[in-house]
N, C-alpha and C positions, 0 to 999 in steps of 0.2 A: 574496546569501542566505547564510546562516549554514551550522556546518557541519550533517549531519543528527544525528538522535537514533536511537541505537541501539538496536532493540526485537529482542529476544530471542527465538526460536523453537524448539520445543519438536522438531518432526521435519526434514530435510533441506530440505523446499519446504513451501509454504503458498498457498493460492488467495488473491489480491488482495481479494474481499473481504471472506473471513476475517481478511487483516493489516490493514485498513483498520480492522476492531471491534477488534480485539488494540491498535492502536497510539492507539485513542481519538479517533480520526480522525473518527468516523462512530459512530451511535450503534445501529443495525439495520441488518437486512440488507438490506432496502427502498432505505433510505437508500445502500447501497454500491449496489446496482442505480441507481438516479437517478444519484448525480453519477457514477460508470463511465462510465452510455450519453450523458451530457452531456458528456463527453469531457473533462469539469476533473479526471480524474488521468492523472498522467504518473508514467510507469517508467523509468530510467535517461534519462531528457527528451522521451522519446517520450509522446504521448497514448497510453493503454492502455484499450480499449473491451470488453476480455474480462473480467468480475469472474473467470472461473477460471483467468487468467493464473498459470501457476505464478514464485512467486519462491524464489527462494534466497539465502545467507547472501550481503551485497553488493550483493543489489538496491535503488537507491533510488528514493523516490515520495513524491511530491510534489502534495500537496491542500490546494486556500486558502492557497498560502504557508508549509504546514505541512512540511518536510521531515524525514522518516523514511528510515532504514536497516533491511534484514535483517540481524539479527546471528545467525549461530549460540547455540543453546541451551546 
């Protein structure tokens, strides 16, 4: 898999599925509730089933092949 894409955050951490609509991953919040509890995202390679998972700058995550990084703002 490629390396990830750096999405830029505005405070220190951010709930997964707030970064999941920042990162264009996901189009509603609905939609981040669904694929979360279906267990198709992963954080640093782990399945992640918390949408209030806190991340920080360095976290990556990983939806459909899509990988994404937290970048500091």
């Amino acid at each position: 898999m490629s390396e990830p894409i750096d999405v830029p955050i505005d405070d220190d951490a951010i709930r997964l599925g707030q970064f999941l609509k920042l990162a264009n991953l996901i189009d509603s919040g609905s939609e981040a509730k669904t694929v979360i509890a279906s267990g198709l995202v992963r954080v640093n390679d782990e399945v992640e089933l918390r949408r209030g998972r806190q991340l920080h700058a360095g976290d990556v995550v990983v939806l459909a092949g899509h990988k994404v990084r937290v970048a500091a703002g």
